[in-house]
DRENDO-1510 file (C-alpha; in Angstrom, 1 decimal, always signed):
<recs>
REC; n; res; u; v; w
REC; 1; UNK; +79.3; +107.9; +85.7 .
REC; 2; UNK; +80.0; +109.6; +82.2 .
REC; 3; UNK; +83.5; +108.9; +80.7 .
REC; 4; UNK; +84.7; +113.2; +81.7 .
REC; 5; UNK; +84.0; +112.6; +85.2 .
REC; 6; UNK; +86.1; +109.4; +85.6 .
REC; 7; UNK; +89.2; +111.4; +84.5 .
REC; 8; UNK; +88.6; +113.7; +87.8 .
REC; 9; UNK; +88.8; +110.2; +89.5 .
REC; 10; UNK; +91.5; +108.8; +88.0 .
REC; 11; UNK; +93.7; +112.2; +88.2 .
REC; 12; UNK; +92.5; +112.7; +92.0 .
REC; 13; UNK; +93.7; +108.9; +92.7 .
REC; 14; UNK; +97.4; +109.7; +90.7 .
REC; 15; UNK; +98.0; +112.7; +92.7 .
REC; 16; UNK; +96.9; +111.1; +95.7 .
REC; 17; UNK; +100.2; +109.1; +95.7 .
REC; 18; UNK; +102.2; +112.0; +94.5 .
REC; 19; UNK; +101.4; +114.5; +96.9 .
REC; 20; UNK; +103.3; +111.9; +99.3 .
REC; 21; UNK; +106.0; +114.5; +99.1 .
REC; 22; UNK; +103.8; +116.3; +101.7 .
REC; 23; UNK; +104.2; +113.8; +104.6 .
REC; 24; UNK; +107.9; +114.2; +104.2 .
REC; 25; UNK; +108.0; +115.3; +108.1 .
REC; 26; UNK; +106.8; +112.0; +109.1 .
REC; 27; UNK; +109.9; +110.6; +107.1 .
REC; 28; UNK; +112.5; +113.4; +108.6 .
REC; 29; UNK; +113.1; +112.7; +111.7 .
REC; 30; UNK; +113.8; +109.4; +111.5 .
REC; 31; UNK; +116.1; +109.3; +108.6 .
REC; 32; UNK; +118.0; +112.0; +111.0 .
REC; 33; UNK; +118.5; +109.2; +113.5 .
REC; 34; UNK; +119.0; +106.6; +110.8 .
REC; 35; UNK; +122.3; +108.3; +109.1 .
REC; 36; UNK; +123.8; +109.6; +112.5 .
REC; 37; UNK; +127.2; +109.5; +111.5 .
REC; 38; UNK; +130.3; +107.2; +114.1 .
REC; 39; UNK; +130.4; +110.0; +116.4 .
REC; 40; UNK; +125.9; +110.1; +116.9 .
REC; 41; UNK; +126.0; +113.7; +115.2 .
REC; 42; UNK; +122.9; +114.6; +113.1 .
REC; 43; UNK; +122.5; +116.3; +110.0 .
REC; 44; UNK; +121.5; +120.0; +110.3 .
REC; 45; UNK; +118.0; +121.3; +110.1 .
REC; 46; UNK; +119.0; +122.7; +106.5 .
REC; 47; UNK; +120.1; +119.6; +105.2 .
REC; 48; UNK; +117.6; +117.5; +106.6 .
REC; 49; UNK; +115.4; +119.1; +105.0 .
REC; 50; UNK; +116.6; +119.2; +101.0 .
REC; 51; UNK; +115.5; +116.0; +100.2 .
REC; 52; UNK; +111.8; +117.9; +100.3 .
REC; 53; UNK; +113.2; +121.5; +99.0 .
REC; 54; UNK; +115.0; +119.5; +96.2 .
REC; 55; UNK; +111.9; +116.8; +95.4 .
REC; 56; UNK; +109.8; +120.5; +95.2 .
REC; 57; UNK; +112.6; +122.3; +92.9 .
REC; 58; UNK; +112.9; +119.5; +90.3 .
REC; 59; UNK; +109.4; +119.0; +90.0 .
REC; 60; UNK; +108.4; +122.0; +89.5 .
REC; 61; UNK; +110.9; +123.1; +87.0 .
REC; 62; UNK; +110.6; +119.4; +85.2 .
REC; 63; UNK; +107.3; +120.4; +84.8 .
REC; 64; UNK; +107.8; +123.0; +82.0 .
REC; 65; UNK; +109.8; +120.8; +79.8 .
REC; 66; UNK; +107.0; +118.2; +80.0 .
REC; 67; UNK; +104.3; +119.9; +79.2 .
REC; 68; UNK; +105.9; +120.9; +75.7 .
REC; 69; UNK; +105.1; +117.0; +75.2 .
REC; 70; UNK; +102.1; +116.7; +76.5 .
REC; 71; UNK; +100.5; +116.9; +73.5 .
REC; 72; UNK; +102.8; +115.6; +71.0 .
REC; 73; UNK; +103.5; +112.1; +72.6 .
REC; 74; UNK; +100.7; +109.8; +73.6 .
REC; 75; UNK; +99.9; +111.0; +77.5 .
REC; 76; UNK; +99.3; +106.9; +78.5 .
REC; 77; UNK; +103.7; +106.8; +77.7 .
REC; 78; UNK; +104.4; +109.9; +79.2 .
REC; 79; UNK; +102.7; +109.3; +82.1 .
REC; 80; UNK; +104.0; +106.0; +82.5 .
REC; 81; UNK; +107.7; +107.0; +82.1 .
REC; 82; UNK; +107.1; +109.4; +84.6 .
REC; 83; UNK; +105.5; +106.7; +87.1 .
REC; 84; UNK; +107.9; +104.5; +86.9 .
REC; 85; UNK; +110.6; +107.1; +87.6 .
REC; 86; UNK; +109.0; +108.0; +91.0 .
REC; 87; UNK; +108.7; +104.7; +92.1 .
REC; 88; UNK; +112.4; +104.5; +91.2 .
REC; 89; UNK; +113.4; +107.1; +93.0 .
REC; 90; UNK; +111.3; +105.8; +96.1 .
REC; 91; UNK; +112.9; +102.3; +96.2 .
REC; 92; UNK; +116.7; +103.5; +95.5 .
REC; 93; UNK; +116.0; +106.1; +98.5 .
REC; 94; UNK; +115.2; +103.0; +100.1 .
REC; 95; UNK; +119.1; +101.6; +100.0 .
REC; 96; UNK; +120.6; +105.2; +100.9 .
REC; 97; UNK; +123.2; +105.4; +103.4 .
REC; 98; UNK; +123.8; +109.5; +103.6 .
REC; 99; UNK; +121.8; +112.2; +103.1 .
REC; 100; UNK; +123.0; +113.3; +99.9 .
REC; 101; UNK; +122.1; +109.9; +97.9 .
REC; 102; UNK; +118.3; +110.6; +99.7 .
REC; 103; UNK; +118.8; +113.9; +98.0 .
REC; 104; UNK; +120.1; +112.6; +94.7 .
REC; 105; UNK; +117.0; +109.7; +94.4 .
REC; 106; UNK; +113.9; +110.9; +96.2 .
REC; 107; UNK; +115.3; +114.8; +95.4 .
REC; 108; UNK; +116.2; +115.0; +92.3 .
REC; 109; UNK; +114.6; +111.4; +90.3 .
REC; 110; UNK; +111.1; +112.2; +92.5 .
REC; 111; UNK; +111.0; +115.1; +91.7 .
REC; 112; UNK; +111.0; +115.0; +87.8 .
REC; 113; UNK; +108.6; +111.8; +87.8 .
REC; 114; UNK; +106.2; +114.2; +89.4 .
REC; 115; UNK; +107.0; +117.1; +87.5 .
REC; 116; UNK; +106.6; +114.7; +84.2 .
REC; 117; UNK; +103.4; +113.2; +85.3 .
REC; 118; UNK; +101.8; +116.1; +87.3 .
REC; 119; UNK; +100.4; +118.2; +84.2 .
REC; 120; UNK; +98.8; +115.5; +82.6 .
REC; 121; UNK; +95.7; +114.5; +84.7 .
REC; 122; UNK; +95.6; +118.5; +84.4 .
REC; 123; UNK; +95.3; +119.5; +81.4 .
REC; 124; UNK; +93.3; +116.3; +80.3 .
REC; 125; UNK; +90.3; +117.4; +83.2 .
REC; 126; UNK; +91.3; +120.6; +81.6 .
REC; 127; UNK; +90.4; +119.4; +78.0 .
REC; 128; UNK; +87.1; +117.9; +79.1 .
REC; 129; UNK; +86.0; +120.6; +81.0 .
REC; 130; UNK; +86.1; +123.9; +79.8 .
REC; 131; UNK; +83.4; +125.0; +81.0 .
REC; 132; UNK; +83.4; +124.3; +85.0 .
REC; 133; UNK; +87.5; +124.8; +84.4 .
REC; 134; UNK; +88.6; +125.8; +87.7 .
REC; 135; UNK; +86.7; +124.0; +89.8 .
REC; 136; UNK; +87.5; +120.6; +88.0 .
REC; 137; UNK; +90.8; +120.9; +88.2 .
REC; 138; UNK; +91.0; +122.1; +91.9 .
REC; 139; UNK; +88.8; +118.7; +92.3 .
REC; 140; UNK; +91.3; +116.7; +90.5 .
REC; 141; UNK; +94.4; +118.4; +92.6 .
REC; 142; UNK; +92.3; +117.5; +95.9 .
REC; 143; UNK; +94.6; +113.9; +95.7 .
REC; 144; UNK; +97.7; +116.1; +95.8 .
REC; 145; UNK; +96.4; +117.8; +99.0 .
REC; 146; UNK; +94.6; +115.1; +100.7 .
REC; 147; UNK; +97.5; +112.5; +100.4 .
REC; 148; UNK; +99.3; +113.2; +103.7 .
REC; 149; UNK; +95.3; +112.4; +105.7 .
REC; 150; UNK; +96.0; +109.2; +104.2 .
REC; 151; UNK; +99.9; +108.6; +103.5 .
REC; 152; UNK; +101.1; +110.4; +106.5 .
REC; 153; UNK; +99.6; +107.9; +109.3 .
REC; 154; UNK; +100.1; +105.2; +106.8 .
REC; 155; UNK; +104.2; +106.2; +106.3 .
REC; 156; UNK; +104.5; +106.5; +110.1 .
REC; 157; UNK; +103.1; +102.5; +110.2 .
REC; 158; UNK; +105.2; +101.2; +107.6 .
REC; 159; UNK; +108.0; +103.0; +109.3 .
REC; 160; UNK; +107.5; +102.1; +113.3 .
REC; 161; UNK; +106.8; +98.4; +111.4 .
REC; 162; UNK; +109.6; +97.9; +109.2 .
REC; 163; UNK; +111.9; +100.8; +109.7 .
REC; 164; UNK; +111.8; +104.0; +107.6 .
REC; 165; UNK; +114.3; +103.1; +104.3 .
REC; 166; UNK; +111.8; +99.6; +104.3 .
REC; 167; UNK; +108.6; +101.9; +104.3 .
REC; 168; UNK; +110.3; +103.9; +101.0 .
REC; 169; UNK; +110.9; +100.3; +99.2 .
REC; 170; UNK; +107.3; +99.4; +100.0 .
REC; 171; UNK; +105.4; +103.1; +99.0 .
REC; 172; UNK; +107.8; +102.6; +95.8 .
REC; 173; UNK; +106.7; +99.3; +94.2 .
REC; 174; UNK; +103.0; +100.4; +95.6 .
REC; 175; UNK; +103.3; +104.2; +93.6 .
REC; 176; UNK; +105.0; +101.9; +90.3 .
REC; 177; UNK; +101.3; +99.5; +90.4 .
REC; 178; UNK; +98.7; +102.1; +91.1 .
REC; 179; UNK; +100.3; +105.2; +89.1 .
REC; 180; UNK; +101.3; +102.8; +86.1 .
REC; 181; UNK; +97.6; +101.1; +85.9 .
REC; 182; UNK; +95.9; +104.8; +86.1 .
REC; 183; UNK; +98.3; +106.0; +83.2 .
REC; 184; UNK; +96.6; +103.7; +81.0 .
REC; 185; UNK; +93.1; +105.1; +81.4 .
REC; 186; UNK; +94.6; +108.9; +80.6 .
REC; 187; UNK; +92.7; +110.3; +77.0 .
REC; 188; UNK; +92.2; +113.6; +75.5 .
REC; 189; UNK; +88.5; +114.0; +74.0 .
REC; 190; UNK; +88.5; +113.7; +70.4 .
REC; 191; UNK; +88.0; +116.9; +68.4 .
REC; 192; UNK; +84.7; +116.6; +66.5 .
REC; 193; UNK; +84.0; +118.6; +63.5 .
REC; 194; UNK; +81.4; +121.4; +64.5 .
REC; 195; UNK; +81.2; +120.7; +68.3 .
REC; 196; UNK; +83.3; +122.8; +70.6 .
REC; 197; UNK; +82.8; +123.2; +74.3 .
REC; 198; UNK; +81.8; +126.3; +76.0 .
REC; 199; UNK; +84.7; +127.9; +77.5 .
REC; 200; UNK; +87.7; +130.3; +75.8 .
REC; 201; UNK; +87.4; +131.4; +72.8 .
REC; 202; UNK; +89.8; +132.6; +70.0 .
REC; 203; UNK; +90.6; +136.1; +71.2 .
REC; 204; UNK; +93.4; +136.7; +73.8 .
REC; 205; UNK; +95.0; +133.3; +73.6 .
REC; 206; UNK; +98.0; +134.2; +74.3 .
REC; 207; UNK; +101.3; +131.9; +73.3 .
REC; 208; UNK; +104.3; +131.7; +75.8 .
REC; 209; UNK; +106.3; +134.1; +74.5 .
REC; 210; UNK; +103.7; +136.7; +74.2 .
REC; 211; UNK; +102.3; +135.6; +77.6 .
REC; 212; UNK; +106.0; +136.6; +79.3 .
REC; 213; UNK; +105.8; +140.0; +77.7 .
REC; 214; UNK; +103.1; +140.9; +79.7 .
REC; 215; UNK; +103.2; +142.7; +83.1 .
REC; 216; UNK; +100.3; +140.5; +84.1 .
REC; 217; UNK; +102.5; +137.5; +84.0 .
REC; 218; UNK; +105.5; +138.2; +85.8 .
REC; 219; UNK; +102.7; +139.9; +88.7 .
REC; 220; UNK; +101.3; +136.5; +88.7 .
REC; 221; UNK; +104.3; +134.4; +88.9 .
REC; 222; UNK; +105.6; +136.2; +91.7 .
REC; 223; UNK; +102.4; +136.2; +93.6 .
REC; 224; UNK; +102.8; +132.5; +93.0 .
REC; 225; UNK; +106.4; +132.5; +94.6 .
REC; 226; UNK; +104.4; +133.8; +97.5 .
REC; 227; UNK; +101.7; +131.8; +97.9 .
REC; 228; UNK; +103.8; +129.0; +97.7 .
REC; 229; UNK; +107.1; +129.8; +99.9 .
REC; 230; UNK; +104.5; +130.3; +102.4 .
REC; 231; UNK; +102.6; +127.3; +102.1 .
REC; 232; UNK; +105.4; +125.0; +101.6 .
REC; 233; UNK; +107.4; +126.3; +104.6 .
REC; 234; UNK; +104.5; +125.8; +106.9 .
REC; 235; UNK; +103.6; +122.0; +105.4 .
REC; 236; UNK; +107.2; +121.3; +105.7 .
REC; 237; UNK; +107.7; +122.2; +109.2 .
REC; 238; UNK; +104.2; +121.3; +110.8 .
REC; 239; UNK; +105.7; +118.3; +112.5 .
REC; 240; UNK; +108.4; +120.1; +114.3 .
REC; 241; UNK; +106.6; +123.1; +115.0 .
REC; 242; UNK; +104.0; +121.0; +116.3 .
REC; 243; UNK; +106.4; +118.9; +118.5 .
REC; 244; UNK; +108.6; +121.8; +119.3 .
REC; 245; UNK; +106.5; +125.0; +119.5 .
REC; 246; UNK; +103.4; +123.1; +120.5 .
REC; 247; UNK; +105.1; +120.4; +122.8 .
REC; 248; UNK; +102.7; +117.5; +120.7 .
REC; 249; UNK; +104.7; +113.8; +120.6 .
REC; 250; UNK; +105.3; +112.8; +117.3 .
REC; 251; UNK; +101.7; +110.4; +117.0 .
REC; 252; UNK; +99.8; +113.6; +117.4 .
REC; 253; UNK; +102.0; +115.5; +115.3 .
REC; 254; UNK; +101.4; +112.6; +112.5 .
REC; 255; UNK; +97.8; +113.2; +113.5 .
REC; 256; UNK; +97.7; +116.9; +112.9 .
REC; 257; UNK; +99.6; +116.7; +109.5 .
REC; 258; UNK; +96.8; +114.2; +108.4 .
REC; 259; UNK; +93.9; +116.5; +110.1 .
REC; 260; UNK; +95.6; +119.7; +108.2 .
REC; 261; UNK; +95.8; +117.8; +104.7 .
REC; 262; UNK; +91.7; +118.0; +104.6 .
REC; 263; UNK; +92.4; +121.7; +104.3 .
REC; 264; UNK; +95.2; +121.2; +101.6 .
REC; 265; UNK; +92.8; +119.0; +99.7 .
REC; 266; UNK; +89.2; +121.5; +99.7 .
REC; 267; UNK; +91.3; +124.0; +99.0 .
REC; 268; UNK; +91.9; +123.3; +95.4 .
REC; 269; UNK; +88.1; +123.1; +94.6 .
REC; 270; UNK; +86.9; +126.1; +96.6 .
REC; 271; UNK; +89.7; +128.6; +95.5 .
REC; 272; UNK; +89.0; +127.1; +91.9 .
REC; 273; UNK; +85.9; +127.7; +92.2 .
REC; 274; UNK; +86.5; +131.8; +93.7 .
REC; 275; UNK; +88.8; +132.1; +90.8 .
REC; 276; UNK; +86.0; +131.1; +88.4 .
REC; 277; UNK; +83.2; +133.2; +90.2 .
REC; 278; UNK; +85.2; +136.1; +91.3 .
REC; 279; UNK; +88.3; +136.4; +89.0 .
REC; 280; UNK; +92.3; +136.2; +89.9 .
REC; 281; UNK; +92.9; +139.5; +91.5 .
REC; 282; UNK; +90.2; +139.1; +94.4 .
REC; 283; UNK; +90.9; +135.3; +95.0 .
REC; 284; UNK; +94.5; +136.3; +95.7 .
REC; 285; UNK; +93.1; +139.2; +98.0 .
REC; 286; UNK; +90.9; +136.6; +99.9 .
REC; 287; UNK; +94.3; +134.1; +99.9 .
REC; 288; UNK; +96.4; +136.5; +101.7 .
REC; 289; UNK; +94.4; +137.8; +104.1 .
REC; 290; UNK; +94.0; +134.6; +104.9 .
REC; 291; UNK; +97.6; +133.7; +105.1 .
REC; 292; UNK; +98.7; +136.9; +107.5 .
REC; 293; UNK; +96.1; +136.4; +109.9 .
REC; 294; UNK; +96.7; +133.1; +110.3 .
REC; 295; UNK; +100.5; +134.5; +110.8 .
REC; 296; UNK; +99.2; +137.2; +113.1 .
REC; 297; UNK; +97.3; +134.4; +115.6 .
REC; 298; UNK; +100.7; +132.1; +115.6 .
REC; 299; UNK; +102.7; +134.6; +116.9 .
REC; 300; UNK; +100.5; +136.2; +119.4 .
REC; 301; UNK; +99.2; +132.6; +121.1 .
REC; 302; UNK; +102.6; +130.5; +120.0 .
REC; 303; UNK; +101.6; +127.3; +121.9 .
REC; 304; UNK; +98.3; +127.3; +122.1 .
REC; 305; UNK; +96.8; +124.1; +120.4 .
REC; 306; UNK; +94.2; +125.2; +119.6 .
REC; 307; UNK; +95.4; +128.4; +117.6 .
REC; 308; UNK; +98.0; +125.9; +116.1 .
REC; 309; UNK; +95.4; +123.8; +114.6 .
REC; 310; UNK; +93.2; +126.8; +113.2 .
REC; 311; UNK; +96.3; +129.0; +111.9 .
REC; 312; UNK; +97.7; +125.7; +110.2 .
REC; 313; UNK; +94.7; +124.3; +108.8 .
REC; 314; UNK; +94.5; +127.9; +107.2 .
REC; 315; UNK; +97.6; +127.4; +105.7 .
REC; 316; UNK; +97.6; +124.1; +104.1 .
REC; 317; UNK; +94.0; +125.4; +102.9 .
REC; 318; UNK; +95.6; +128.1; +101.4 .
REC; 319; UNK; +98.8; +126.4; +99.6 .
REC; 320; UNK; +96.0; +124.0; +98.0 .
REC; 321; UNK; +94.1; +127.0; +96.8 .
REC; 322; UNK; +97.2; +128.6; +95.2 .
REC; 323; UNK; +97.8; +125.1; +93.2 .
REC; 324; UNK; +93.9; +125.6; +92.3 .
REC; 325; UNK; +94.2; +129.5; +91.8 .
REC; 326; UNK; +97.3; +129.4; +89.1 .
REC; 327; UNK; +96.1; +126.6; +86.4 .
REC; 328; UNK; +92.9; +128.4; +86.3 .
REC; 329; UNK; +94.6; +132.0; +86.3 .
REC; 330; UNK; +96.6; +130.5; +83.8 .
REC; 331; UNK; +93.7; +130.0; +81.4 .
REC; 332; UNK; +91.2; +132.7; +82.3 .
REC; 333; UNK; +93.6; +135.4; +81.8 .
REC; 334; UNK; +96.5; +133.4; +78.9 .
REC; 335; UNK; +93.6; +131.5; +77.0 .
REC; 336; UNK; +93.4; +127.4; +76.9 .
REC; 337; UNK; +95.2; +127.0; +73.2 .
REC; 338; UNK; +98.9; +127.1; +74.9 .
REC; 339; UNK; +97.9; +126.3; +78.8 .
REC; 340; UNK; +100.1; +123.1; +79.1 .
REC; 341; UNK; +103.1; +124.8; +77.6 .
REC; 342; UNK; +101.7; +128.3; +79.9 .
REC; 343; UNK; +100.8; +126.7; +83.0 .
REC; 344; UNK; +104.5; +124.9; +82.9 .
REC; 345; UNK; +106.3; +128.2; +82.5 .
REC; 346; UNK; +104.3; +129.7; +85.2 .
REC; 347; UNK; +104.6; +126.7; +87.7 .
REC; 348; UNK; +108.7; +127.3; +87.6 .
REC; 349; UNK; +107.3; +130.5; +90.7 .
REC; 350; UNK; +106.6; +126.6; +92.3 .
REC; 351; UNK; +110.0; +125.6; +92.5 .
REC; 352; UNK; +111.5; +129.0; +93.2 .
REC; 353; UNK; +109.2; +129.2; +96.4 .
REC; 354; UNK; +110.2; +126.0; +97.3 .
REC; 355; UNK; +113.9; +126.5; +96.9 .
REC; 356; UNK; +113.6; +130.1; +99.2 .
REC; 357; UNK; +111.1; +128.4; +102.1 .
REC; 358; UNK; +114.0; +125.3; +102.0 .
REC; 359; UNK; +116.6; +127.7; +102.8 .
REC; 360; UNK; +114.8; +130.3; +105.2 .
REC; 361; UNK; +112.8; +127.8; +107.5 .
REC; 362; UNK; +116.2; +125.7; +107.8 .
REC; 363; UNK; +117.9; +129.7; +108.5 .
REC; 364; UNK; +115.2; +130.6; +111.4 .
REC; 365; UNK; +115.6; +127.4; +113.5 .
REC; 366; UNK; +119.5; +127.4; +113.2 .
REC; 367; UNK; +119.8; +131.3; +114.1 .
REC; 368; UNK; +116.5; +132.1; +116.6 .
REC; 369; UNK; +116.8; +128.4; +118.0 .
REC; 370; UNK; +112.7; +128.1; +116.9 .
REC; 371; UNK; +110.4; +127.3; +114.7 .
REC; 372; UNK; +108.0; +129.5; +116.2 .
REC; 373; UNK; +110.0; +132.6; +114.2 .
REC; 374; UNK; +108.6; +130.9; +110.9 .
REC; 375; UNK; +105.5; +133.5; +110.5 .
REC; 376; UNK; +107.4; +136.8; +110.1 .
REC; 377; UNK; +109.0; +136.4; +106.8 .
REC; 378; UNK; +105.5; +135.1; +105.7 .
REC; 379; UNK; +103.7; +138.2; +107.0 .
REC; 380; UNK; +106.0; +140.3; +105.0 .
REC; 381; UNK; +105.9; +138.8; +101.8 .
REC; 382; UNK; +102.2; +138.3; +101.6 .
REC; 383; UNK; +101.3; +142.1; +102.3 .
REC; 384; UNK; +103.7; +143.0; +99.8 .
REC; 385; UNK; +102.0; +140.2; +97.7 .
REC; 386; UNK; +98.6; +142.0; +98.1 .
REC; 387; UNK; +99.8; +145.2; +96.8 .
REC; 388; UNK; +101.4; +143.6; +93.7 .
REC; 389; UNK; +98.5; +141.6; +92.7 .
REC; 390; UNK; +96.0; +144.8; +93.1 .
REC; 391; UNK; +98.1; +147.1; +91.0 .
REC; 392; UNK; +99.3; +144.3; +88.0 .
REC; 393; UNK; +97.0; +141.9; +87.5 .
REC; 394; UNK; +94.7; +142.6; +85.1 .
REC; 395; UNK; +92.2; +141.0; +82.8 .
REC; 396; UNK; +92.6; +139.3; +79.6 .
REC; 397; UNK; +91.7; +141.9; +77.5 .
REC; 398; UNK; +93.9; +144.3; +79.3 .
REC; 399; UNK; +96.6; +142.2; +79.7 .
REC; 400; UNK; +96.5; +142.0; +75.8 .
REC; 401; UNK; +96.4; +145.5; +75.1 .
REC; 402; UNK; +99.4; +145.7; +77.6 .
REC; 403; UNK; +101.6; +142.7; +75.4 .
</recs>
């Protein structure tokens, strides 16, 4: 194996254990029926389900601020700091005893580990190669969507085994060995006088400031909101919709969640791989339709298995592609000289879409008394999502002449 492709590897394996976050329905539930209060009330929809909305806010907007450092401070420290502050956040979860301290630890400590560690295996694969950009990331990033095929059924285990704040000691000291050990292997290539890759070159590198002057940028942050609030609302809630909409028990539920994480993880390759061939603007096109007639089905055959499974694997496909589609967005139309400190400013549409789908899934179950009310918002926003991408987003060299 030459030395570039073990970084795709070693980045897939790192996000593999932080794209946990994803199984957090396996973990909801029962923490509900662990922190009952005297009086066996649970915890709302909404607040049950912050500990994800919160993990998904910090680490995306802990993300920006890390990536200034990327390349100033040895990636191997950075990257362990970061590990070591997810497995932290994992094992003090472990000792909670209310809702808000799972919040405060797994929330808001989670959440920046990842953030800190989550642009590194990027823009390293990113680094060594500039040529086949898109697609290598989007391989990397397949961890980050195929963890739940392998965390979710392994999380429901640990927790039917030892009891659910056990199973967050034990995925915490697990995260702090693996993560920690693949931290050490992380390198940029060296730059060797009179070799450069083929990718980007000088013209239309844009730096952050003169990237957020452009109308391209701001079009492509908020399709990014979209894709996202979408995606995230539907990952969060395929549990319960499965076992309330659907009438699945929780094992097939589990089983579904690891079934639909395939689709999370090929997305990042194949929609890096459309946004290479085909550009940003028809990628998101192809996203979106995607999205609303996967909407469309849901709501015309709510029930139906098999409808659930086609119209949710749709959508965990198509939140991996937007975490494929945005990194190499980010470079085709911003340049690769500033991408770390680009990309990071760009991501914070990430934590925005999570913050809204935390708020409006937890909204729709408490007021229409169903998740099976979920798709309308996302129909909405994605078909006004399609005609902001085909009237903003331009190329590079248009979206310099616009800055």
């Amino acid at each position: 194996m030459k030395r570039r492709e073990f970084y795709i590897i070693s980045g897939l394996v790192m996000f593999l254990c932080m794209g946990t976050i994803y199984s957090w329905g396996v973990f909801q539930k029962p923490l509900v029926e662990a922190l009952k209060d005297a009086h066996g009330v649970s915890i709302s929809s909404t607040m049950a389900s912050m500990p994800y909305t919160v993990f998904l806010m910090f680490y995306a907007f802990s993300m920006p601020v890390a990536g200034l450092f990327i390349k100033k401070i040895n990636p191997k420290i950075l990257a362990i700091g970061g590990s070591l502050l997810i497995s932290i956040a994992w094992i003090l979860a472990g000792t909670a005893d209310s809702i808000e301290f799972i919040i405060a630890t797994y929330g808001v400590l989670g959440g920046i580990g990842v953030g800190i560690v989550y642009g590194i295996p990027m823009a390293i694969v990113t680094e060594w190669f500039p040529d086949k950009k898109g697609f290598a990331v989007g391989l990397t990033l397949l961890g980050f969507g195929l963890s739940p095929f392998i965390t979710a059924p392994l999380a429901t285990e640990l927790i039917i085994m030892f009891g659910v704040f056990s199973a967050f000691k034990i995925l915490g000291v697990t995260f702090a060995v693996i993560l920690s050990l693949l931290s050490l292997t992380l390198k940029f290539p060296e730059k060797k006088e009179g070799h450069h890759y083929v990718g980007t070159g000088p013209s239309g590198e844009f730096t952050p400031v003169e990237m957020v002057k452009t109308p391209t940028f701001y079009a492509l942050w908020t399709c990014y909101v979209i894709g996202t609030f979408s995606g995230l609302m539907i990952i969060g809630l395929s549990s319960s919709y499965a076992q309330e909409v659907v009438n699945l028990t929780p094992v097939k539920a589990a089983f579904f969640t690891s079934f639909f994480a395939i689709f999370n993880g090929i997305g990042r390759p194949i929609f890096g791989a459309l946004t290479d061939k085909l550009g940003t603007k028809r990628t998101i096109a192809i996203s979106y339709t995607l999205i609303i007639t996967a909407g469309v089905l849901s709501l015309l055959f709510a029930g139906n298995i098999i409808v659930f499974a086609v119209a949710f694997a749709i959508m965990w496909l198509n939140l991996g592609g937007w975490l494929a589609i945005a990194p190499a967005s980010t470079v085709n139309l911003f340049g690769k000289t500033h991408y770390t400190a680009n990309y990071g400013i760009l991501f914070t549409a990430y934590g925005i879409g999570a913050l809204i789908q935390g708020f409006v899934g937890g909204y729709i179950r408490e007021t229409f008394g169903s998740y099976a009310y979920i798709f309308y918002p996302v129909i909405l926003v994605c078909a006004l999502g399609l005609l902001l991408s085909s009237g903003f987003i331009k190329s590079k060299k248009k979206a310099a002449d616009a800055a």
